[in-house]
C-alpha positions as MATLAB code, in Angstrom:
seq = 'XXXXXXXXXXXXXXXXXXXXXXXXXXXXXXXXXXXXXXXXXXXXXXXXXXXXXXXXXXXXXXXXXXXXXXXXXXXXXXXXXXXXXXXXXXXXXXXXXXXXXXXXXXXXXXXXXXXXXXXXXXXXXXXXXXXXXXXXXXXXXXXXXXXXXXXXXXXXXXXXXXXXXXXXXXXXXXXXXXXXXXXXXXXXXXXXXXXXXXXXXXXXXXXXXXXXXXXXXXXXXXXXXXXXXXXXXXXXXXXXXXXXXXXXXXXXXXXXXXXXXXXXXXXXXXXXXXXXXXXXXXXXXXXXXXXXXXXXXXXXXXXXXXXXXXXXXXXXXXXXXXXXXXXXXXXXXXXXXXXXXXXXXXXXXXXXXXXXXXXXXXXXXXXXXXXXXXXXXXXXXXXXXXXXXXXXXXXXXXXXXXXXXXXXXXXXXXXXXXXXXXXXXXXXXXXXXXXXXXXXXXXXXXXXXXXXXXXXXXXXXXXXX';
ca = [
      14.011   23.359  -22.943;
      14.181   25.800  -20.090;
      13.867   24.585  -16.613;
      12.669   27.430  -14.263;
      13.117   27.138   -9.939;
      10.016   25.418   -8.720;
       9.368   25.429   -5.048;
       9.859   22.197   -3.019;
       6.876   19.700   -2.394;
       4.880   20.691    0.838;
       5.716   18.675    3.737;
       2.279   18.050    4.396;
       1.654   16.072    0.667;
       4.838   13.881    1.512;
       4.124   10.295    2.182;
       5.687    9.127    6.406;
       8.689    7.749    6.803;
       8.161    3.897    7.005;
       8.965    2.269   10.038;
      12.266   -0.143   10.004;
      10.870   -2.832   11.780;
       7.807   -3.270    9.248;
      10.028   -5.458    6.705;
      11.087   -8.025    9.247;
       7.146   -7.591   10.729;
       6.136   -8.546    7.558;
       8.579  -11.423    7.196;
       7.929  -12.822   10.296;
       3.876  -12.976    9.821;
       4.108  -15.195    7.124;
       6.120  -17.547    8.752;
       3.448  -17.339   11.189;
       0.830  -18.336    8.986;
       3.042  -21.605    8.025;
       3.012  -22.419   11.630;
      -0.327  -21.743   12.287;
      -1.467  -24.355    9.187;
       0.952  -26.655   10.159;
      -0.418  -26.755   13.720;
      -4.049  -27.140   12.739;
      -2.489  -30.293   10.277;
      -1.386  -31.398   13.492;
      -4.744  -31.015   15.401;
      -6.490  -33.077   12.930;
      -4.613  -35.738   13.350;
      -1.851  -35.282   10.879;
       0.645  -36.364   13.219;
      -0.922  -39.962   13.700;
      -1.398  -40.413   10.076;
       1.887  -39.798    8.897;
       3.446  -42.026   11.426;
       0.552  -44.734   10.232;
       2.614  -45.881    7.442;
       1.347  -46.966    3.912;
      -1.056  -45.091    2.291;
      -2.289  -43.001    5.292;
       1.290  -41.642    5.393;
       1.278  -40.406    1.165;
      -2.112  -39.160    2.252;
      -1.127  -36.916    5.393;
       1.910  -35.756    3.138;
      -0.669  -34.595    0.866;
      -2.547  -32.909    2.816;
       0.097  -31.083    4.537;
       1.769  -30.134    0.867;
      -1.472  -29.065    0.080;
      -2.107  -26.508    2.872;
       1.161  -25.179    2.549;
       0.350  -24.077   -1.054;
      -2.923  -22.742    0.018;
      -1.279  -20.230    2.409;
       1.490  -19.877    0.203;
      -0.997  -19.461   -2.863;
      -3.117  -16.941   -0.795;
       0.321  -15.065    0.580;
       1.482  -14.274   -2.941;
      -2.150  -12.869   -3.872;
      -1.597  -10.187   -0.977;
       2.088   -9.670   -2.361;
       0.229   -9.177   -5.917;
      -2.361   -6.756   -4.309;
      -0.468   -3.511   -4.421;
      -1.176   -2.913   -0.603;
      -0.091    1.053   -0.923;
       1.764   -0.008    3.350;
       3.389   -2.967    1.930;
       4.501   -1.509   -1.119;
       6.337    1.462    1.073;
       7.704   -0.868    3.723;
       9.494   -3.310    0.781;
       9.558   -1.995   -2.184;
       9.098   -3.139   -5.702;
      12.236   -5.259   -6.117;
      11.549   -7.290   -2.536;
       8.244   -7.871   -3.356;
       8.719   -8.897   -7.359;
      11.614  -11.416   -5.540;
       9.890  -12.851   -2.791;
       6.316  -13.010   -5.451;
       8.711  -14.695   -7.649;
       9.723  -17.441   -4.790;
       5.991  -17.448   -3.153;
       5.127  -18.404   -7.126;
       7.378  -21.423   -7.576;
       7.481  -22.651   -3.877;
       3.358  -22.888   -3.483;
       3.052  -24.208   -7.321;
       5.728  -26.936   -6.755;
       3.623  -27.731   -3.469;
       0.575  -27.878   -5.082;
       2.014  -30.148   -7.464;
       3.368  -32.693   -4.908;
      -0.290  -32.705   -2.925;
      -1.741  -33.798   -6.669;
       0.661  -36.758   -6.670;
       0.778  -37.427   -3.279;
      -2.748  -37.452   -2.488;
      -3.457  -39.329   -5.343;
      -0.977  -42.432   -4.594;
      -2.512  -42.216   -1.423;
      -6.124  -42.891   -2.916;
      -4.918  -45.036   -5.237;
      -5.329  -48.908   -3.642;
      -5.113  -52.266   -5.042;
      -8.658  -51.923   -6.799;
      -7.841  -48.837   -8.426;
      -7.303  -47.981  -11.696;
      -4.013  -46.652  -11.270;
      -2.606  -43.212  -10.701;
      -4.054  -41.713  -13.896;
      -6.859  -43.671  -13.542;
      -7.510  -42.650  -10.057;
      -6.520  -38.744  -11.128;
      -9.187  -39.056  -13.622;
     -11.917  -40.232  -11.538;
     -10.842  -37.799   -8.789;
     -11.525  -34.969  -10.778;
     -14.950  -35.897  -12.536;
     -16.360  -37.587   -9.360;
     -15.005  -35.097   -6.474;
     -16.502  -32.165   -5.641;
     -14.763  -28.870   -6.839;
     -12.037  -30.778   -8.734;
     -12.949  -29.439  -11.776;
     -12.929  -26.265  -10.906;
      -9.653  -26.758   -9.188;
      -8.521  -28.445  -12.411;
      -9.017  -25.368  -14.424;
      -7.305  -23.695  -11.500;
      -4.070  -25.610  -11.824;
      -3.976  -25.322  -15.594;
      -4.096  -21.070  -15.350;
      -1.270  -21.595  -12.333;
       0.763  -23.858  -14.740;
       0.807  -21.337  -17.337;
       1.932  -18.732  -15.346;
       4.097  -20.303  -13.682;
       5.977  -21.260  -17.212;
       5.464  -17.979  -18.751;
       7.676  -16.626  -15.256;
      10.236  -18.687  -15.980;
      13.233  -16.077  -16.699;
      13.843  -17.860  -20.536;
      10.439  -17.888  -21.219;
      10.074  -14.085  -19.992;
      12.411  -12.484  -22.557;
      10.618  -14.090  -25.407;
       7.549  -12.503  -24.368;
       6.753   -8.908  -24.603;
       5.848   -7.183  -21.545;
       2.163   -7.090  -22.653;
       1.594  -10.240  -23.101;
       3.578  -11.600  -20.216;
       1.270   -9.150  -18.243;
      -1.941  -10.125  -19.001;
      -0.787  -13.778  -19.157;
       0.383  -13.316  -15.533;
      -3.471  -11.700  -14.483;
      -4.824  -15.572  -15.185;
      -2.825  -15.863  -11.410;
      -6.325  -14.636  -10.206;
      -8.324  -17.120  -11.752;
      -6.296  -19.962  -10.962;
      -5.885  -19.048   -7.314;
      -9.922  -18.659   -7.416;
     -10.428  -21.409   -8.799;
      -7.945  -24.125   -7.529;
      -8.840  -23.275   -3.405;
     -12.609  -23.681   -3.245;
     -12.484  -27.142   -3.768;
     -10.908  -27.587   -0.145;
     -13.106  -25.317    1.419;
     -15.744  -27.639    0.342;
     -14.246  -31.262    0.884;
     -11.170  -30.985    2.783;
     -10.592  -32.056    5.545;
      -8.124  -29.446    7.661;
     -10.316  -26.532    6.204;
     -13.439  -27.865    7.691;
     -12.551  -30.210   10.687;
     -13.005  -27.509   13.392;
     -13.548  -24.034   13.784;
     -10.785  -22.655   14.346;
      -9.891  -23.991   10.824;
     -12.591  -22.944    9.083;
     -12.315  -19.492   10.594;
      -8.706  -19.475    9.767;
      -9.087  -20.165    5.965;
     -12.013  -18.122    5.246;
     -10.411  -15.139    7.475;
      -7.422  -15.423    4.861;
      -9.548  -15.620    2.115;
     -11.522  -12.472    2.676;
      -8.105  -10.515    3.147;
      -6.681  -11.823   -0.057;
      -9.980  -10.751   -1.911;
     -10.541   -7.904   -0.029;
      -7.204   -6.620   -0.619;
      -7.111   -7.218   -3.994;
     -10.689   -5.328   -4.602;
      -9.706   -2.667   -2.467;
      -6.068   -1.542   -3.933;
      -6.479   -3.220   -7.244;
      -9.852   -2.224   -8.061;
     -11.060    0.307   -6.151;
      -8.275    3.036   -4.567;
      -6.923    3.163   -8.587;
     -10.884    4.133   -9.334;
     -11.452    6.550   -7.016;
      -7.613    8.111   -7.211;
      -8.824    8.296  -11.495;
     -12.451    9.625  -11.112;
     -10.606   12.320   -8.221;
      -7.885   13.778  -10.244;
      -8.949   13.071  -13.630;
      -5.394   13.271  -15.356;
      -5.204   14.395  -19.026;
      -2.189   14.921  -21.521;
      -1.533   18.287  -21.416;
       1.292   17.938  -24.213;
       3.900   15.774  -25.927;
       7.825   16.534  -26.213;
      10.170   15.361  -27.854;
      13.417   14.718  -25.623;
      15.763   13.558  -28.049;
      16.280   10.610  -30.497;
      13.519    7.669  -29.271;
      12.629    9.690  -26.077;
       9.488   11.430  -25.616;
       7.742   13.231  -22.686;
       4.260   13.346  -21.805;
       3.133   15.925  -19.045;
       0.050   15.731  -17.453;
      -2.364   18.018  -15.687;
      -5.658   16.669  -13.594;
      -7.745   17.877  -10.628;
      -6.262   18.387   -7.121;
      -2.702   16.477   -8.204;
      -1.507   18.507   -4.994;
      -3.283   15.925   -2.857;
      -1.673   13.067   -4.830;
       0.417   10.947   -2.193;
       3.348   10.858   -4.973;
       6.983   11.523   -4.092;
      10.088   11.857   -7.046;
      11.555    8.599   -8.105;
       8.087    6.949   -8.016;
       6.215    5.252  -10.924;
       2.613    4.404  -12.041;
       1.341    2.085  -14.185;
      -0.243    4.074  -16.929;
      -3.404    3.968  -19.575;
      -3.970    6.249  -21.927;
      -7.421    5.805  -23.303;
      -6.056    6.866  -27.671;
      -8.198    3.393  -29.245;
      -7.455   -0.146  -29.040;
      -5.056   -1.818  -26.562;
      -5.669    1.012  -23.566;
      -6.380   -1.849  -21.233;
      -2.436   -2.324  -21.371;
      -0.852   -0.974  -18.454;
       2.876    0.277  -18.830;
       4.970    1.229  -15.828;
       6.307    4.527  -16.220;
       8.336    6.653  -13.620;
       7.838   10.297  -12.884;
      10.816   12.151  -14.741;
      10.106   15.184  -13.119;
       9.701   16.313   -9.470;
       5.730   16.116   -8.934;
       4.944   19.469   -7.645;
       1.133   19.675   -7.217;
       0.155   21.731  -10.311;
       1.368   18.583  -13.373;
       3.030   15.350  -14.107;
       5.855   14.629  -16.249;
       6.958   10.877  -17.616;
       9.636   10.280  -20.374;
       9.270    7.329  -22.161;
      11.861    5.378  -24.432;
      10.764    4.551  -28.132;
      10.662    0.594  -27.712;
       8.275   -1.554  -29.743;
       3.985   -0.437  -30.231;
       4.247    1.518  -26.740;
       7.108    3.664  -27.224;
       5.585    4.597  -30.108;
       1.388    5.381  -28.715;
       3.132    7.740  -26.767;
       5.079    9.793  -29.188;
       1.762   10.254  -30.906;
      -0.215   10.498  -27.940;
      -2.990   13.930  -28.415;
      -2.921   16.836  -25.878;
      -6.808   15.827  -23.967;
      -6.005   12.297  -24.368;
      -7.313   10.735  -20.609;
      -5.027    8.945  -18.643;
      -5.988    6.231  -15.964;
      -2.861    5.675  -13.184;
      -2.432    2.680  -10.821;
       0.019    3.681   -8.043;
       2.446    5.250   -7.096;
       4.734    2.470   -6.521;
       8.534    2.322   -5.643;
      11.104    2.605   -3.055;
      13.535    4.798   -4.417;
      12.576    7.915   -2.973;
      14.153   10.514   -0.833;
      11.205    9.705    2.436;
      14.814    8.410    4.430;
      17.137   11.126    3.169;
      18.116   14.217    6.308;
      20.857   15.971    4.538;
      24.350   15.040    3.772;
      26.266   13.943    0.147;
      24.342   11.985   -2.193;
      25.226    9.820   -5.317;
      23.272    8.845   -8.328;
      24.041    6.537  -10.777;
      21.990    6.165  -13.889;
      21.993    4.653  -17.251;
      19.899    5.357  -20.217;
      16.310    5.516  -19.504;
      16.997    5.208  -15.341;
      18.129    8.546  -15.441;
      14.476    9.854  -15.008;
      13.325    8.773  -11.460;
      16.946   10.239  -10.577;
      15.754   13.714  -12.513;
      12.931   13.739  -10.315;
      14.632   12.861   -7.011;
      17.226   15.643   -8.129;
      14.452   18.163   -7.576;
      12.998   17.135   -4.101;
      16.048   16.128   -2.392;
      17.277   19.397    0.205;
      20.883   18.407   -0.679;
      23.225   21.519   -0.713;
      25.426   23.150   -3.166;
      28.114   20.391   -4.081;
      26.647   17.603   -2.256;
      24.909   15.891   -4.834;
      26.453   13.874   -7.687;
      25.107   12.492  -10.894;
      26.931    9.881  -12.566;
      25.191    9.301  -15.791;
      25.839    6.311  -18.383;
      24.693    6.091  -22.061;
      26.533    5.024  -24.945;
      27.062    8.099  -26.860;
      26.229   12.084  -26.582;
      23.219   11.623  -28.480;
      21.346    9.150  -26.184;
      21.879   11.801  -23.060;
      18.306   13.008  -22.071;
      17.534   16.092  -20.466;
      20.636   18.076  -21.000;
      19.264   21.543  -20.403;
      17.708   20.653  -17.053;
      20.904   18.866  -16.006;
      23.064   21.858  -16.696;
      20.230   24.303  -14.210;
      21.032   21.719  -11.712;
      24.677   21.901  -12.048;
      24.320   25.860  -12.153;
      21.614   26.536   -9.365;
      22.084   24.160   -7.180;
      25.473   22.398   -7.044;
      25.168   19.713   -8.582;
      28.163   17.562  -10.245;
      27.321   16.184  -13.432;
      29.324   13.095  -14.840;
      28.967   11.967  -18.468;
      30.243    8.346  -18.887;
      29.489    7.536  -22.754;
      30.780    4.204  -24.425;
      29.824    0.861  -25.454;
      29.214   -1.611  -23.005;
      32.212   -3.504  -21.444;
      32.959   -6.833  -22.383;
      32.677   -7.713  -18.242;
      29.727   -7.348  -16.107;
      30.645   -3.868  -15.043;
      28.691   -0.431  -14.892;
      31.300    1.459  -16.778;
      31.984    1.710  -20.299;
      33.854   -0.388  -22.802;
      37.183    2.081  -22.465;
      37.209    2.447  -18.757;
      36.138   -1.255  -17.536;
      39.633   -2.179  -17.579;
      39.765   -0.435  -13.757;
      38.512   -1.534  -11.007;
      34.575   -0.939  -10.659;
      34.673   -0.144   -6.648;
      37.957    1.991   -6.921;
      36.109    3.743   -9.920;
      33.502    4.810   -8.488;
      35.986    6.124   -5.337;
      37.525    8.037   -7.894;
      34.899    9.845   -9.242;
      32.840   10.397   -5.517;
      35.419   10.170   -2.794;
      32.767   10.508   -0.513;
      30.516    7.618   -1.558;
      30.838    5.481    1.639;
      29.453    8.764    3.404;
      26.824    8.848    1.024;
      22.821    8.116    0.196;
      23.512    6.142   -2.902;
      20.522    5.982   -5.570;
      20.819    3.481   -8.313;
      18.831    3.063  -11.522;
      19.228    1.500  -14.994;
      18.945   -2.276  -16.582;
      19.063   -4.892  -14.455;
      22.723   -5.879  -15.134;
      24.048   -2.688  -14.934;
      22.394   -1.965  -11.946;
      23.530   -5.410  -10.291;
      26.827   -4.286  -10.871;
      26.752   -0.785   -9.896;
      25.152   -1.792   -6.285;
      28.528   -4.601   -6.182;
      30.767   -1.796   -7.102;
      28.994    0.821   -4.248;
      28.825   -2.057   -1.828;
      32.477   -2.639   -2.298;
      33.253    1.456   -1.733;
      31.625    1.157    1.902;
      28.235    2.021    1.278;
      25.914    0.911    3.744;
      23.006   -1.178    2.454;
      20.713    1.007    4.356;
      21.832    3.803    2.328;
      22.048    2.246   -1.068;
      18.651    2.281   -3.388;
      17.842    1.013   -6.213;
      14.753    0.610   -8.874;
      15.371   -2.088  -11.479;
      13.413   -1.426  -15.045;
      12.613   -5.023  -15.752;
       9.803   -7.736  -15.181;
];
């Protein structure tokens, strides 16, 4: 293809800097909230109970257990919400981790407040702990609902489970993983109806139903309604459909007022294209080309039913976007030598970044795995980089190693740090931008940590769920 000079993005359509302090903000509010739900335990008495012994101490275990996984429960709903602040102050890969341990710590909570509050109910007259389980949840109110709740959570919570995960395609695991909604909705109510700590004094109840209406709110506002009004504004349709190379395809996109989009390079969407059955499937996609007002570009790898929709995708088709999403964008870079390392498919977000970042002549570096010359994408534009604008291009083609390493079979018998020193002496001077499978990319952030790069300076985007 032929890549022409395109002028650089408009200051004014860049997203702000994000402030440093805004992770460890975020961190420290919800540790707040713990404290704050822990202290109203302890102003209803929780204190007293525990220390009562018998079943009034299983009981005030329960209870605390069980507001812990509320706020927990309700925490990972605003992780979930795609808050477009949040989302720029982490980033994808903080937020999928700490989603991932919000998941297991509130579910594992919830779990010991079933058992624990029901040992405490259960007395000498009872009919033991099923028994008492049983009656619990046809005679209480809300426990049925909360029932249903815990069954939706259970199954998500399996279906995250990393074994479990690779058997599943990603649509499936992703509209599996949507039932979170419905079991958070329906597993809380009941203690906003019978329990005690959510309606023993005010500042309780205003407490939980404050954090309720965020949680909803946020997820109705930047789930439901910013992606609807971003879709009914710029209207995106495929413009056409080109072939990159064997199993890669790109898709570019044109719409209404995509100048006032606030997307930078090395950002993704999720995107569906309304061709027939299955568009309610959302696929994350990055932007392989730097977004420039006037169209969007997205390169897509031939894997499995989706892969191939988009090859055969029809120039009109609509397109609905949720996003843009990601972290691995130039918004921190001034100037200076910068490094990219891609493999395979990661290579695009890197195109795009290639494009936007005001890098000069022989300052930038692309070091680009596949396995073989025929899996390298986008040779053409790589080569106008390399001859307008400086740019060293690095082919590193070969199986994979036999080690956890991000170099190829032939050269893994080197060191991966002093590697990567070889081929950018400059590195520890460097803004570092990683992307590629998740192993690979584990392994090239070990090898640029080990080279001197700051963490501040190193940034990564993995492609996996």
């Amino acid at each position: 293809m032929t890549t022409t000079a395109l002028p650089a993005p408009a200051a004014g359509d860049r997203l702000p800097a994000t402030p440093r302090w805004w992770p460890d903000a975020g961190g420290v509010a919800a540790g707040v909230t713990l404290l704050i739900v822990t202290a109203l335990w302890v102003g209803n008495g929780g204190v007293r109970q525990i220390t009562s012994g018998g079943a009034a101490t299983v009981t005030a275990a329960g209870r605390l257990t069980g507001l812990w996984a509320s706020d927990l429960l309700l925490l990972q709903v605003l992780l979930m919400s795609r808050i477009p602040m949040v989302e720029r102050a982490f980033g994808q890969d903080r937020l999928a981790r700490w989603h991932r341990w919000t998941g297991f710590a509130s579910f594992w909570l919830m779990v010991a407040h079933i058992v624990l509050i029901t040992a405490g109910y259960t007395g000498a007259d009872s009919p033991g702990l099923l028994g008492e389980l049983w009656e619990m949840i046809w005679t209480y109110p809300g426990m049925l609902l909360a029932t249903a709740g815990t069954l939706a959570l259970t199954m998500v919570v399996v279906t995250s489970i990393r074994v479990a995960r690779r058997r599943l395609r990603y649509e499936s695991w992703h509209l599996l993983h949507l039932y979170a909604y419905a079991g958070v909705g329906l597993a809380l109510p009941h203690q906003l109806w019978t329990g005690a700590d959510f309606i023993a004094s005010r500042a309780a109840t205003a407490y939980w139903w404050t954090l309720y209406a965020v949680s909803a709110g946020a997820v109705l506002a930047y789930r439901i309604g910013l992606p609807a009004w971003r879709n009914l504004r710029h209207r995106l349709v495929v413009d056409r459909v080109v072939p990159e190379g064997p199993g890669l395809t790109s898709v570019y996109l044109t719409g209404r007022d995509l100048g006032r989009l606030p997307v930078r390079a090395g950002q993704f969407f999720q995107w569906r294209f309304l061709d027939g059955p299955g568009w309610t499937r959302a696929h994350p996609y990055s932007l392989s080309a730097t977004p420039y007002g006037h169209e969007l570009r997205i390169t897509v790898k031939d894997l499995g039913d989706a892969g191939a929709r988009i090859a055969a995708l029809e120039p009109g088709t609509r397109a609905l976007i949720e996003g843009p999403y990601g972290k691995l964008t130039g918004e921190t870079y001034r100037g200076g030598p910068v490094v990219m390392l891609a493999c395979g498919i990661g290579v695009t977000p890197l195109l795009s970044l290639l494009g936007e970042l005001p890098y000069a002549p022989g300052e930038a570096t692309l070091i680009y795995r596949a396995r073989g010359e025929d899996e390298i994408a986008f040779r053409a534009e790589l080569q106008w980089f390399a001859a307008e604008r400086g740019v060293r291009v690095i082919y590193l083609l070969g199986r994979r190693a036999d080690r956890p390493s991000w170099l190829p079979a032939r050269s893994a018998e080197q060191d991966d740090a002093v590697a990567l020193g070889r081929l950018a002496p400059w590195i520890a001077y460097s803004q570092v931008y990683v992307c590629g499978p998740e192993a690979w990319t584990k392994a090239a952030r070990t090898a640029a940590r080990e080279a001197g790069v700051a963490p501040e300076n190193l940034h990564t985007e993995l492609f996996s769920w």
